[in-house]
C-alpha positions in Angstrom: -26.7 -6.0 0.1 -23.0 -5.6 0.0 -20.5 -8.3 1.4 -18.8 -7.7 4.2 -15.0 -7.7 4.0 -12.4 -6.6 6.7 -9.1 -5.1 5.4 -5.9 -4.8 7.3 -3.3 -2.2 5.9 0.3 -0.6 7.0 4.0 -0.4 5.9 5.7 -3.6 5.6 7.0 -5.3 9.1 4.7 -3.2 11.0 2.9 -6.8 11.8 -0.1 -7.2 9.5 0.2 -10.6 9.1 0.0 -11.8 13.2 -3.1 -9.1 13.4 -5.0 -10.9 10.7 -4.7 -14.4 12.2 -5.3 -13.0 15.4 -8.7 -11.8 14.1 -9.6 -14.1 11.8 -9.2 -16.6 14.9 -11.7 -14.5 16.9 -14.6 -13.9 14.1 -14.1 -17.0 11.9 -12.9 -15.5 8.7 -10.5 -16.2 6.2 -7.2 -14.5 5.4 -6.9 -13.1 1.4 -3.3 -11.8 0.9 -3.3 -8.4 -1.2 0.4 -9.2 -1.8 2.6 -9.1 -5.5 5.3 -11.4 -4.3 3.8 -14.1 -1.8 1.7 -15.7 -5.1 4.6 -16.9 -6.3 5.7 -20.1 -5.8 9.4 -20.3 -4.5 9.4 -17.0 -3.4 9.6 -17.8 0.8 12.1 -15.8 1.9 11.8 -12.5 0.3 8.5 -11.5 0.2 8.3 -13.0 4.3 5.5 -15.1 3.1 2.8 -16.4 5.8 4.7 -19.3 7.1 2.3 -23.1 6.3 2.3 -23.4 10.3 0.3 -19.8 10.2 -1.3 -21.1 6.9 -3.0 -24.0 9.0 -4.4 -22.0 11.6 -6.2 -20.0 9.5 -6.9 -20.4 5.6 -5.0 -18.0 3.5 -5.9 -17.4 0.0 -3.6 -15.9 -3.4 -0.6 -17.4 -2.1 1.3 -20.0 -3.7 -0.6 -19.7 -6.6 1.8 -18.5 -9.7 4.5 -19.5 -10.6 7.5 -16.7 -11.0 7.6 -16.3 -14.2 3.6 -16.1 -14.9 1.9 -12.6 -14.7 0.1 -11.1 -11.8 -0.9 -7.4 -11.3 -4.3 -5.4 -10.3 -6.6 -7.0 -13.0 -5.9 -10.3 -12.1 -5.9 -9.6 -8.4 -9.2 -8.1 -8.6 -10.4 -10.9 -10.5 -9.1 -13.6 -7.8 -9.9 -11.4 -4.7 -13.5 -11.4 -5.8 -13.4 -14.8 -6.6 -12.1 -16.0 -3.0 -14.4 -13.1 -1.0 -17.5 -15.1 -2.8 -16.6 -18.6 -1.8 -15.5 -17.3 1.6 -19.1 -15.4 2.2 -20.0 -18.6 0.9 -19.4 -21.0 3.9 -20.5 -17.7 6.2 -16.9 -16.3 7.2 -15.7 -13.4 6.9 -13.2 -12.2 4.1 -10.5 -10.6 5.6 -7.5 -8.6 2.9 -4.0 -7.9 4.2 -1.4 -6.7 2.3 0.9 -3.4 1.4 -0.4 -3.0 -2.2 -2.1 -0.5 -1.8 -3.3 0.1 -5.5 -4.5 -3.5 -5.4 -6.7 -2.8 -2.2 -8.3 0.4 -3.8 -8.9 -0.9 -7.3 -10.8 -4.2 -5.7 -12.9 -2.2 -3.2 -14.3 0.6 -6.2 -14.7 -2.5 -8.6 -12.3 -0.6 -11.0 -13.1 -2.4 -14.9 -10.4 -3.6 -16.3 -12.1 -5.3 -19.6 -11.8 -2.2 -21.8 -7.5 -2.4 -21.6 -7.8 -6.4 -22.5 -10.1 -5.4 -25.9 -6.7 -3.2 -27.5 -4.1 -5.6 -29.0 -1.1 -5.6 -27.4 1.5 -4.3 -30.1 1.1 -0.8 -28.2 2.4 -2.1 -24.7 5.4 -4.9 -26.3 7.1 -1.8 -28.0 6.6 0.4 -24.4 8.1 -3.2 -22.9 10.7 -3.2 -25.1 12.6 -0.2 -24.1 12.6 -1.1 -20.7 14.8 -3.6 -20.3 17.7 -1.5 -18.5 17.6 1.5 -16.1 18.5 3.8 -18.6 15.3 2.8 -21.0 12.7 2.7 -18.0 14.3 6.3 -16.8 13.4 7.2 -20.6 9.5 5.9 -20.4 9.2 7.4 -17.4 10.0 10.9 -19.2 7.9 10.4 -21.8 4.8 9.6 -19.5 6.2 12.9 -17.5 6.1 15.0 -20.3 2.2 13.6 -21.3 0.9 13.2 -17.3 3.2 15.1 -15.4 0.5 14.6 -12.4 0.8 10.9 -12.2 4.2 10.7 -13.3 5.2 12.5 -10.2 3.9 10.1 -7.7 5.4 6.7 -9.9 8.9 5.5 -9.2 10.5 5.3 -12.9 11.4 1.5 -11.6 7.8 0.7 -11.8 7.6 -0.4 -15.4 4.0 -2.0 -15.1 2.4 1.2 -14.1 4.1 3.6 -16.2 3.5 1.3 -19.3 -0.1 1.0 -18.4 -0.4 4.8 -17.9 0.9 5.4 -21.0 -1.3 3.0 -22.8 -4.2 4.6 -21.4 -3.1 7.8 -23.0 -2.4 6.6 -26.4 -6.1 4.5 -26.7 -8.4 7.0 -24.4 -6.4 10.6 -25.3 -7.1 11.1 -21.6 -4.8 11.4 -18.8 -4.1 8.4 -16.3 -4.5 11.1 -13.2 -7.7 12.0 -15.0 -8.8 8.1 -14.8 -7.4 7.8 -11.3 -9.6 10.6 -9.9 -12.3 9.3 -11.5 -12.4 5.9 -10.0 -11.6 7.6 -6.7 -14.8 9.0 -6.1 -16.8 5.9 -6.8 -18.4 4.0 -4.4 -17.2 1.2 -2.7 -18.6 -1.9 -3.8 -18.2 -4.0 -0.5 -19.1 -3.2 3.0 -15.6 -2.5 4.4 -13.8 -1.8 7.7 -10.6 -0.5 6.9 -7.8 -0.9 9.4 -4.6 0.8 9.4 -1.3 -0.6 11.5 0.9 1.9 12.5 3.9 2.3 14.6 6.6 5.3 15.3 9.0 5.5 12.4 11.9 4.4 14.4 10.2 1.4 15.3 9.3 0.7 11.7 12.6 1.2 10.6 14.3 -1.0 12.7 12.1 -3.6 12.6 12.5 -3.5 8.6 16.6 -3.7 9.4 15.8 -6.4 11.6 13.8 -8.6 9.0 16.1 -7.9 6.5 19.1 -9.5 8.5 16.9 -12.6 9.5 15.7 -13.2 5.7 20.0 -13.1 5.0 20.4 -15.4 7.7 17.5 -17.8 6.6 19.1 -18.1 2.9 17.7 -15.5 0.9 20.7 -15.7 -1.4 20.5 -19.4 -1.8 16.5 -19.0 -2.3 17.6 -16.4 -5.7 20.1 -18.8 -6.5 17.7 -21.2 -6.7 15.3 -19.3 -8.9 18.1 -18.9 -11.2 19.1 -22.0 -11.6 15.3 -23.0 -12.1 15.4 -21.4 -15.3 13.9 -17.8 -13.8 15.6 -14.5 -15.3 16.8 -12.0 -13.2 14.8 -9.6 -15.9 11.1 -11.1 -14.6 9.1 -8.7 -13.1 9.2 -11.3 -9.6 12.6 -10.8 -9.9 12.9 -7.1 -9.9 11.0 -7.1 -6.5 12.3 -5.3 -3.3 14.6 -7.9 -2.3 14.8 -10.7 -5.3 16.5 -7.4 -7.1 19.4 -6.1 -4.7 20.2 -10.1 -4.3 20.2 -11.0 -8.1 22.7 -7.7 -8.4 25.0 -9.3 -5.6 25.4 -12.4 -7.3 25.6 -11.3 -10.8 28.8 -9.2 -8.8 27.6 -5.4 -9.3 27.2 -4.7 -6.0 28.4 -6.4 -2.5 26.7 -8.6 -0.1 26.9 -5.6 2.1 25.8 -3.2 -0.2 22.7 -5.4 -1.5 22.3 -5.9 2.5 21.9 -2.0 2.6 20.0 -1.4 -0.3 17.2 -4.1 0.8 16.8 -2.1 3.8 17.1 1.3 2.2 14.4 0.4 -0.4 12.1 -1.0 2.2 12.1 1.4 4.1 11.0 3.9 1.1 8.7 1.6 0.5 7.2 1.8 3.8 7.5 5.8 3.6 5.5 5.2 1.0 2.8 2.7 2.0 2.0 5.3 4.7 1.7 8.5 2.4 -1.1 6.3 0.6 -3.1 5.6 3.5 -3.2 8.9 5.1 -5.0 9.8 1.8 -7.5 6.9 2.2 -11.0 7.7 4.0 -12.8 5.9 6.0 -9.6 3.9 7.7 -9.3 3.6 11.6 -5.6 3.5 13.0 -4.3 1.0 15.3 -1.4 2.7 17.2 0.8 -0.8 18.0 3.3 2.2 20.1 0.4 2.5 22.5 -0.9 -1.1 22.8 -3.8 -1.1 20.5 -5.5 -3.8 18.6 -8.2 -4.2 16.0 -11.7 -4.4 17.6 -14.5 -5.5 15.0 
């Protein structure tokens, strides 16, 4: 029999976070983060990590659990998540996943197989890595996966370096497309028993909560948390460090931009971000909505 997990999904700041703890508190589960940013240790401010007060109320797992400069992506996710849904089945409560990544969510509930990509050597990927340490050379890998998968390449931001790199590693090992793959894994089966909820809220509402959160995680020292990172001995070049956030922040300080225009362009990007967290799950079957405009909750 499959295990039973619960997943809570929805742009960033719609309030994810308070419905999980909210239910978790009613059915006895356990809160597993689906988040790139809140493993890191350090990394508070920016990524509005769970706060330890929340934390003790309900147990939340993946958080705190890397370091900044260590790697974290789907594989390892989906290795972890499936870890903490057994030992929380375990003890007879429920698992319960909450995060905005959505490609994390998907490849963990079709038990996507990550073992063939860690058999190649890693030569391939290093020389893709390698001309993508500037805007200019990750605009350039991003055409050269366009001009091979045109289909996937379409619907991945050039800024996202790990995807792009692992499409294009794909290609050059299989001689298939990475949309090819994608559509693939996206008619297999679930491997857990899921209820898929969706938070969402009128744009405007979205929006300016996003603004909101953006001016409270100023206020709260989200300069002097980079700053900090910095001076820890963290690049601004580390992939934590080029998140939504950690990125407009380390360009104020190194004095490319202002502390209005990083302001801006934290809110700007989130926002896309949320545009697109939303485009993802309207795709997704199987999800029920939860309307926060008109007052409703998740019922499980």
């Amino acid at each position: 029999m499959a295990q039973k997990i619960i997943i809570i999904g929805g742009p960033t700041a719609v309030g994810k976070s308070d419905a999980a703890i909210e239910l978790a508190q009613k059915i006895d589960g356990e809160i597993i983060s689906a988040d790139s940013v809140q493993v890191y240790k350090g990394m508070d401010i920016g990524s509005a990590k769970v706060s330890p007060e929340d934390r003790k109320k309900i147990p939340h797992h993946l958080i705190d659990i890397l370091e900044p400069n260590e790697d974290f992506g789907v594989d390892i996710f989906c290795r972890l998540a499936s870890m903490a849904i057994n030992e929380i089945s375990e003890r007879n409560k429920i698992p319960i996943i909450v995060g905005g990544t959505s490609f994390y969510i998907q490849a963990l509930l079709k038990g996507v197989d990550f073992s063939q990509e860690e058999e190649h050597d890693k030569s391939y990927r290093n020389e893709l890595l390698l001309q993508a340490t500037d805007d200019d050379g990750k605009k350039r890998l991003h055409a050269m996966l366009y001009e091979k998968d045109p289909q996937y390449a379409a619907k991945t931001p050039y800024q996202n370096v790990k995807r792009v790199v692992r499409a294009l590693e794909y290609i050059h090992y299989t001689g298939m497309l990475f949309s090819e793959y994608n559509s693939i894994q996206s008619q297999k089966e679930a491997i857990y028993d899921y209820n898929f909820f969706a938070l969402t809220d009128n744009r405007e509402a979205i929006y300016e909560r996003i603004n909101a959160r953006v001016d409270v995680m100023l206020r709260n020292g989200l300069v002097d948390e980079v700053q900090k990172l910095r001076a820890a001995g963290y690049s601004k070049d580390l992939k934590s460090m080029q998140s939504i956030g950690y990125k407009e922040i380390n360009e104020y300080i190194d004095g490319t931009i202002s502390y209005d225009e990083a302001s801006y362009l934290i809110k700007l990007n989130t926002r896309h971000f949320a545009k697109r967290q939303l485009t993802w799950l309207r795709r997704e079957e199987n999800v029920t909505w939860i309307d926060i405009s008109k007052g409703q909750k998740i019922v499980f």
